[in-house]
Every structure is written in structure tokens, then in C-alpha cells.
C-alpha positions in Angstrom: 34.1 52.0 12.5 36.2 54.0 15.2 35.5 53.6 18.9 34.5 56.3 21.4 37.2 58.3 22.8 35.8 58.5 26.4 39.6 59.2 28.1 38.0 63.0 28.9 34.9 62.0 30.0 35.7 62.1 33.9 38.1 65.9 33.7 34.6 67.0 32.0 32.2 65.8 34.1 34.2 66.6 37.3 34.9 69.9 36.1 31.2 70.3 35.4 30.5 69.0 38.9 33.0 71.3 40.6 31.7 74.4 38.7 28.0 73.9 39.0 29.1 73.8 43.5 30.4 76.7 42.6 27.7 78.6 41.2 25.0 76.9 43.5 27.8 78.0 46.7 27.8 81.4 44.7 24.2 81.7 44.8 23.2 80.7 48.3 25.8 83.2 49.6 24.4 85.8 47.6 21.0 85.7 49.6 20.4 87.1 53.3 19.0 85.2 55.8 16.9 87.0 59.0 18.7 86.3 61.6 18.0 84.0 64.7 14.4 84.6 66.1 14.0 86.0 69.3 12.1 84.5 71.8 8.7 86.1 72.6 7.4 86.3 76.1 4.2 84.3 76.2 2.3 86.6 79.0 2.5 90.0 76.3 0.8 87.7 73.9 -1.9 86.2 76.4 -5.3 87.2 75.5 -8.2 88.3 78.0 -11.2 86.1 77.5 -14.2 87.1 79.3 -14.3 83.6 80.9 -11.4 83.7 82.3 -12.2 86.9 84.8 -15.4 84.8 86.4 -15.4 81.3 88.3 -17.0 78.8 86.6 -17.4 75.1 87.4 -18.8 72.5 84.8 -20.4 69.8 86.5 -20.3 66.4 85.3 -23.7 64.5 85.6 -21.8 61.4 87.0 -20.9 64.2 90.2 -24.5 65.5 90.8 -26.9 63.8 93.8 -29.2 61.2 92.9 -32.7 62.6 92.8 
């Protein structure tokens, strides 16, 4: 029974290796990216509540006078 011949096994698989990098580098390249975000000013996206506009005061019933 003859052995196994595995003297090309590690060109083959390297070269495999090597050329699926390629196609994966190939492929990522291929695609666009947005570019970096740009920061957004937090007042322009500040929202009026109706709240906000009057003076309001919760009061704790810890801070009220003893009755």
C-alpha cells in the first residue's frame, strides 16, 4: 500500500491562504465607507418642553411643616 505524498500540502494551503487575503482585501476595498461623522451641536437638537418655560418646585413630604 503506498503512503500519502503530503510534500505539497503546505505550497497549497499557503497559496490558498494568501489568495483567499487577497480576495477578502479585494472585496473590502471594493466597498465605500461614509466618511467621519460630524459632530452635531446639541442646542439645534434641544427640544422645547412646555415644562421647561414655567418654574416648578416638587416638594418632598420629608421638607413640608409639621401639621
Amino acid at each position: 500500500m503506498p503512503q500519502l505524498d503530503t510534500s505539497t500540502w503546505f505550497i497549497t494551503i499557503f497559496s490558498s491562504l494568501i489568495t483567499l487575503f487577497i480576495l477578502f482585501q479585494l472585496k473590502i476595498s471594493s466597498q465605500s465607507f461614509p466618511s467621519s461623522p460630524s459632530p452635531k451641536t446639541l442646542a439645534a437638537l434641544k427640544m422645547n418642553n412646555p415644562w421647561e418655560s414655567k418654574w416648578t418646585k416638587i416638594y418632598s413630604p420629608l421638607s413640608l411643616p409639621p401639621q
